[in-house]
N, C-alpha and C positions, 0 to 999 in steps of 0.2 A: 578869528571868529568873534571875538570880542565887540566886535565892530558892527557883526548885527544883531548882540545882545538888546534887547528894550528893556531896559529896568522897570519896574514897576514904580517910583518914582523919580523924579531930574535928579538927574548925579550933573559932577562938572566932568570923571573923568570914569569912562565904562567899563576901562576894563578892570580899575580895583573894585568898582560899584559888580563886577559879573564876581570876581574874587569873594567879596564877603559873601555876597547872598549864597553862590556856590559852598560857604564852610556852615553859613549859617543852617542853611538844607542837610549837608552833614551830619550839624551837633544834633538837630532835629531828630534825624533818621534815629540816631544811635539814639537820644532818651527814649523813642516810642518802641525802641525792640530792649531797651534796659528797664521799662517800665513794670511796675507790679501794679496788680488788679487791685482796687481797693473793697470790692465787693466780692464775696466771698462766692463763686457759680460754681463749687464742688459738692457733690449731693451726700446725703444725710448717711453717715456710716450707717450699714448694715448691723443690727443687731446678735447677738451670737449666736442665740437660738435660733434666726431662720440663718444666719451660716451653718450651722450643724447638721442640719436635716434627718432628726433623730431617728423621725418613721421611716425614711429612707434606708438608712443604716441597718434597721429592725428588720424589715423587710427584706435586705441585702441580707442581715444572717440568715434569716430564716430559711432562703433561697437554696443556701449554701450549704444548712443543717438537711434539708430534704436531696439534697444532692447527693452529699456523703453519704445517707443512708440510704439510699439509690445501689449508690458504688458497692456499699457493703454486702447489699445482697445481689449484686450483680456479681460481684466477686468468691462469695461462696456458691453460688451457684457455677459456678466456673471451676472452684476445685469440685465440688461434688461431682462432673462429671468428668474432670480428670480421673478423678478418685475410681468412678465404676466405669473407664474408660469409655465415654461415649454411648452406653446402652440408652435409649429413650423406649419408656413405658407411653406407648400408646395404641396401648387397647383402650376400646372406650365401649364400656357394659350397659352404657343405659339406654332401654330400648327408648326409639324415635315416638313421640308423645305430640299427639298438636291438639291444642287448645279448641281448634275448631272442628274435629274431626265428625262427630258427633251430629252437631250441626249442617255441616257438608253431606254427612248418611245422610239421615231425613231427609235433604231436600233432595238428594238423588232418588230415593225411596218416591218421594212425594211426584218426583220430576216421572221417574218410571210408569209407575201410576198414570200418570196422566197422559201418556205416550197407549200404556194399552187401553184404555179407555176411548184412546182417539180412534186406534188400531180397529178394535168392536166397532166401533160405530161406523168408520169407513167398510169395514168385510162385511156388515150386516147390510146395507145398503146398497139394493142392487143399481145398476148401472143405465145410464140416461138414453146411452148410445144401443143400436142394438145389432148384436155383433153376427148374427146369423144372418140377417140384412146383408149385411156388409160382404159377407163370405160368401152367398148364393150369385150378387151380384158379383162379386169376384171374376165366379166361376162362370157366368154368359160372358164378363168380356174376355177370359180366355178364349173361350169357345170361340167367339166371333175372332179373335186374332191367327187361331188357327186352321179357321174358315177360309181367311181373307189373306195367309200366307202363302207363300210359293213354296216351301219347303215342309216338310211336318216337322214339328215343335217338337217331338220327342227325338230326330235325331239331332237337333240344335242342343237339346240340353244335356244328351251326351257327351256333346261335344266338347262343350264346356265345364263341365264339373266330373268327366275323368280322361278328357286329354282323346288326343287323336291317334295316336297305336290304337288303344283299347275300342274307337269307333272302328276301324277299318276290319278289325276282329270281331266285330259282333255284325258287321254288315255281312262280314264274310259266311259266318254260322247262320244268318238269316237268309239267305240265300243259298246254302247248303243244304238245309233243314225245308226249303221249298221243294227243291228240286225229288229229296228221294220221297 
């Protein structure tokens, strides 16, 4: 392989010229990974006080002081009801109280009020439509429907609103009640 080594500059013989340069490359390697930095790129020791992190710390007791005292009365409350085996008092005596109750009357009060007032004022006011109108004419176009029927309307509506036994039994009395 030596042979198609190109030195970088004329040798007489190539393959000691590939030899050096190949140890030379070597010693190379090894100073750049033996080498020490001459400029100092390690950052500025930390101070002791922000190592400490004393509010941290304070705030960790404190955490810990409300903890235990947590515990503690979690804890007696725990024997207290070993103690009275399980009983829980709970009655609760105080009558239901609302802040707005008061306010709520009145306006129902207020509300009612104005409901009968409304009430007055519609009953006292007679009516636009006129209902005797209504009911005379009614009564012509019965008339003419039972004019103009093939049947009489009075035994249609027996028929209908009490059933058909009860028609054949009052046809029957009606035509009994002729004869004698």
């Amino acid at each position: 392989m030596h042979k198609s080594y190109q030195p970088l500059k004329p040798a007489t013989n190539k393959y000691l010229q590939k030899k050096w340069d190949q140890t030379r490359y070597e010693e190379h390697r090894n100073k750049l990974s033996t080498a020490r930095p001459i400029v100092d790129t390690k950052g500025i020791r930390t101070p002791a006080h922000v190592q400490l992190k004393l509010k941290k710390l304070q705030l960790q007791d404190e955490r810990l002081v409300t903890i235990e005292r947590d515990n503690r009365l979690l804890s007696s409350k725990l024997s207290d009801i070993v103690r009275s085996k399980g009983l829980v008092d709970h009655r609760n005596h105080y009558p239901e109280r609302s802040l707005n109750a008061e306010k709520r009357r009145d306006e129902l009060l207020q509300v009612a009020n104005q409901n009968q007032a409304i009430y007055q004022r519609i009953t006292a006011r007679e009516s636009d439509y006129r209902r005797q109108l209504w009911l005379d004419d009614w009564e012509r176009v019965v008339r003419r429907h039972d004019d103009i029927a093939r049947y009489p309307r009075a035994v249609a509506n027996k028929q209908v609103t009490l059933g058909l036994p009860f028609l054949w039994q009052s046809l029957y009395e009606n035509q009994f009640h002729h004869r004698a």
